[in-house]
C-alpha positions in Angstrom: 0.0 0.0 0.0 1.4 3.3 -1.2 2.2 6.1 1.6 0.7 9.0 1.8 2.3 11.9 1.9 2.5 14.1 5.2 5.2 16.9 6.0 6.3 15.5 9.4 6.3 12.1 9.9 5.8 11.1 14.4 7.3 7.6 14.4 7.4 5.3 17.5 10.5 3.2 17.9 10.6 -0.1 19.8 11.1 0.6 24.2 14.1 -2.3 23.8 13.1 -5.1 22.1 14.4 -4.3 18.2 11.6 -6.6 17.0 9.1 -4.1 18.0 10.0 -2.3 15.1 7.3 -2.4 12.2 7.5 -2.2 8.5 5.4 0.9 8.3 8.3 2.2 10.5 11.3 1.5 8.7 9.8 2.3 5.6 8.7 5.7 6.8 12.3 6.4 8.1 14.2 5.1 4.9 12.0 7.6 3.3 12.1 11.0 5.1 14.5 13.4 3.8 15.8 13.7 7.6 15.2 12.0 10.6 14.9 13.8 13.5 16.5 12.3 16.4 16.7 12.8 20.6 20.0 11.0 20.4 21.6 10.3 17.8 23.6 7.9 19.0 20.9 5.4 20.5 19.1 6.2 17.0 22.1 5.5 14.8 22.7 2.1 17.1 19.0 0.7 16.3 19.3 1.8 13.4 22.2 -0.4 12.3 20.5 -3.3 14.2 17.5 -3.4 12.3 19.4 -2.5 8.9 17.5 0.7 8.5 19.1 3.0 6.2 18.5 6.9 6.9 19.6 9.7 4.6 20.2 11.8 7.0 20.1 12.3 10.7 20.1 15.5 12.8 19.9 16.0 16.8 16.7 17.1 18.3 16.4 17.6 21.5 14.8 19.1 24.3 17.7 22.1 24.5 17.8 23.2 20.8 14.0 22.1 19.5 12.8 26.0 20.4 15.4 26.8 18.1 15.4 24.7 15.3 11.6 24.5 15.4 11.3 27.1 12.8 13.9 26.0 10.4 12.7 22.8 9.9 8.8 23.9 9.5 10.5 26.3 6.4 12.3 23.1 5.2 8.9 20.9 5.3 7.1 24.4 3.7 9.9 23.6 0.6 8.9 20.1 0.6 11.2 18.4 2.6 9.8 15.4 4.2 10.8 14.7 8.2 10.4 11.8 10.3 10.7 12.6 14.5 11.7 9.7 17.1 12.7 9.7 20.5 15.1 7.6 22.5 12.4 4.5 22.7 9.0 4.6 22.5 6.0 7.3 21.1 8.0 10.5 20.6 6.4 14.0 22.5 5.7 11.7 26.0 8.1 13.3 28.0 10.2 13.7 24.6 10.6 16.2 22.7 8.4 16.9 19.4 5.8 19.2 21.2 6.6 22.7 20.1 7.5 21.3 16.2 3.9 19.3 16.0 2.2 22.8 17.1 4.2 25.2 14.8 3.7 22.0 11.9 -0.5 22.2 12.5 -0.3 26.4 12.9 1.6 26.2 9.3 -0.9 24.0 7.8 1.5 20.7 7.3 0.3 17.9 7.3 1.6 15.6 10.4 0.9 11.8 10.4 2.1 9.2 13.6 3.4 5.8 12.6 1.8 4.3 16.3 3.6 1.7 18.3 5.4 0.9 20.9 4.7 3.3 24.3 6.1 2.7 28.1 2.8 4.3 29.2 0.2 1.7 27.6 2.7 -1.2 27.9 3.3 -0.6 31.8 -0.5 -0.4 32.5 -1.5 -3.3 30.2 0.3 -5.5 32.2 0.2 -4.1 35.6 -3.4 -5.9 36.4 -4.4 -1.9 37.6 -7.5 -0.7 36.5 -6.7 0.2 33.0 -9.1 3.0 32.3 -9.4 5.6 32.5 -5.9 6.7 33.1 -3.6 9.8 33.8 -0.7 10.2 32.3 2.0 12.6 34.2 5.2 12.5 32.9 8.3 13.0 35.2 7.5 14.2 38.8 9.8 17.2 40.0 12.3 16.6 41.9 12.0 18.9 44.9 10.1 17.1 47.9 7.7 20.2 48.0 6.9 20.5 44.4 6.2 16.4 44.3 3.9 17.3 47.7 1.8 20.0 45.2 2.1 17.6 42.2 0.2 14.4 43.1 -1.6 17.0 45.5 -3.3 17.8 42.2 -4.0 14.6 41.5 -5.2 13.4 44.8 -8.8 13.0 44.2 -9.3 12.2 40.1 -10.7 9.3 40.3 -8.2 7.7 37.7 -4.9 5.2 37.3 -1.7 6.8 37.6 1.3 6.2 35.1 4.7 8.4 36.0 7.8 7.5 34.4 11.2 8.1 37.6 15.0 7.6 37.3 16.0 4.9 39.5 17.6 6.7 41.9 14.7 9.0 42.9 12.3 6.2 43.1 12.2 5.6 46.7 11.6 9.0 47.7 9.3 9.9 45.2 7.1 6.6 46.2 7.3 7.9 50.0 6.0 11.5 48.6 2.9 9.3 46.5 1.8 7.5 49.9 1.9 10.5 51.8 -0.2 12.6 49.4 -2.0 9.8 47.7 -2.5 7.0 50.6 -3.2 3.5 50.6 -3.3 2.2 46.6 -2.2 -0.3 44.1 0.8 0.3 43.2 3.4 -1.5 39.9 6.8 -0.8 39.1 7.7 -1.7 35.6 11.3 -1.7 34.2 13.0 -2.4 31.3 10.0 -3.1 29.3 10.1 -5.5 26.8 14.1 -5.9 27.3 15.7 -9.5 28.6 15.2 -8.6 32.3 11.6 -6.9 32.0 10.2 -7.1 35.2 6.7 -6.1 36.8 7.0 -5.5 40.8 3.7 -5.9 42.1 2.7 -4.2 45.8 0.8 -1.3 47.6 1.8 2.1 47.8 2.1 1.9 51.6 4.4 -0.9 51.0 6.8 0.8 48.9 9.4 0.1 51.1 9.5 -3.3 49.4 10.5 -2.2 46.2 14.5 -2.7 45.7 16.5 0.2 45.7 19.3 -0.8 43.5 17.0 -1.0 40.4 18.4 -0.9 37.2 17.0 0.7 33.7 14.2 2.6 32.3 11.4 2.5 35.4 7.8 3.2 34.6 5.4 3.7 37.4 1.5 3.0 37.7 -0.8 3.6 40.7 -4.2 2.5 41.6 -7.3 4.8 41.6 -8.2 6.0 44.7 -9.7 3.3 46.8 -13.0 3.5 48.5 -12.6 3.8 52.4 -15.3 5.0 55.5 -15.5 8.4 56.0 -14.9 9.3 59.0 -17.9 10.7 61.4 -18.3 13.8 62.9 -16.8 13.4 66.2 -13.6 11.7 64.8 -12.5 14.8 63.1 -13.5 17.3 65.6 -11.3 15.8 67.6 -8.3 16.2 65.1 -9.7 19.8 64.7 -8.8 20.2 68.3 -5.3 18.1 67.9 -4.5 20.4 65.3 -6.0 23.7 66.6 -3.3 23.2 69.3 -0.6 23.9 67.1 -1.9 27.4 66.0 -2.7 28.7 62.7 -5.9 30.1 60.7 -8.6 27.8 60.6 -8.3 27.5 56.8 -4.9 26.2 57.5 -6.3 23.9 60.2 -8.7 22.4 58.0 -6.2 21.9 55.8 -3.8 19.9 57.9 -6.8 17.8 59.1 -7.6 17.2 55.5 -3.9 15.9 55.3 -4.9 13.0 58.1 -8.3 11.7 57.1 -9.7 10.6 53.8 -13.4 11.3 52.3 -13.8 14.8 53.7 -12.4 18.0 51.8 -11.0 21.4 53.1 -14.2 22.8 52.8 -16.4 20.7 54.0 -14.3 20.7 57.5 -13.6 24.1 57.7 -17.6 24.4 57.8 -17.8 21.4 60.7 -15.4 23.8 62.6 -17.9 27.0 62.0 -20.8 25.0 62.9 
């Protein structure tokens, strides 16, 4: 079946495995005028293990794509042909691609995805979590408060949660989740679809569990929030008072109460402590 014809081409290239890469792919990227890469390197590697031959192959990356953004949209505008890929995976998740896919569409180019593999879909297909529907976050911060405001937001959407973490800021980013988040499913996934792929399954308030000396590309997914009792009345009245001890406006009381119980909001104790 003939291609069609698009200005940029979004390819996805295999997480590990070089099988995972499909036809439509390699005949996409043996195509493009240029191939648009965030590592060369890595690219030029699978590349020669799969026997795809590129014309040509530039950098593109998250410090020069503002920059070369425009360039390449005149290039495509002359009829130039591109193909984008990231390190592994679907290019643009917590890759690069965004800002040339927005100034492609406000151009009038025509973009086109070659779909496939994605750390994302592949973690939460096999975690056993609830599969749908799903947020996807990207890379937490690294800054303890920041992570505390992050899944903060996140707290009550009533959704799965898939975060990609560097192995050596796993263990306290999982001890920011349970703090914020509380008691839920929780999967680490690493090197998906590699020889060691491996699936840890536990709770988030076990996270301790989880081995510190992990190795790889980690991908992490957590449960929904989990039905519990809500606590009566009388229960948090009396962390009202536990809290009202240590001072502050009762906005910021209700808040730290909020912080202790699950199933009530800020509001709806701040109006327990008026009444």
């Amino acid at each position: 079946m003939p291609l069609i014809s698009p200005n940029l081409w979004v390819v996805a290239t295999p997480l590990g495995n070089p099988g995972d890469l499909s036809p439509r792919a390699r005949e996409v990227l043996e195509a493009a005028d240029l191939v648009l890469a965030e590592d060369t390197r890595r690219a030029g590697t699978l590349f020669k293990m799969t026997g795809v031959t590129v014309k040509k192959l530039a950098s593109f990356h998250d410090h020069n794509e503002e920059a070369k953004a425009p360039s390449l949209v005149e290039a495509m505008q002359q009829g130039q042909v591109l193909a984008l890929v990231s390190d592994a995976g679907m290019p643009l998740f917590s890759d690069p691609g965004y800002r040339l896919v927005r100034l492609a569409r406000q151009e009038g180019l025509a973009v086109s995805v070659v779909p496939g593999p994605s750390a994302p879909l592949t973690a939460l297909a096999a975690s056993g979590i609830a599969p749908q529907p799903f947020t996807f976050m990207g890379f937490p911060p690294r800054k303890k408060s920041d992570q505390e405001k992050f899944f903060g937001e996140f707290r009550a959407v009533q959704t799965t949660l898939v975060f990609f973490e560097r192995k050596n800021r796993l263990a306290e980013t999982l001890t920011v989740a349970h703090a914020v988040l509380g008691p839920r499913e929780l999967c680490v996934a690493r090197e998906l679809t590699k020889t060691h792929e491996e699936f840890i399954l536990t709770r988030l308030e076990e996270h301790a569990s989880v081995p510190d000396d992990l190795l790889g590309e980690i991908t992490v997914v957590i449960g929904p929030p989990e039905s519990v009792d809500k606590p009566d009345e009388n229960a948090v009245l009396a962390l009202v008072r536990e809290e009202s001890a240590a001072g502050g406006k009762p906005r910021d009381i209700a808040r730290r109460v909020k912080d202790r119980v699950q199933g009530w909001s800020v509001g709806e104790i701040y109006q327990l402590m008026q009444r």
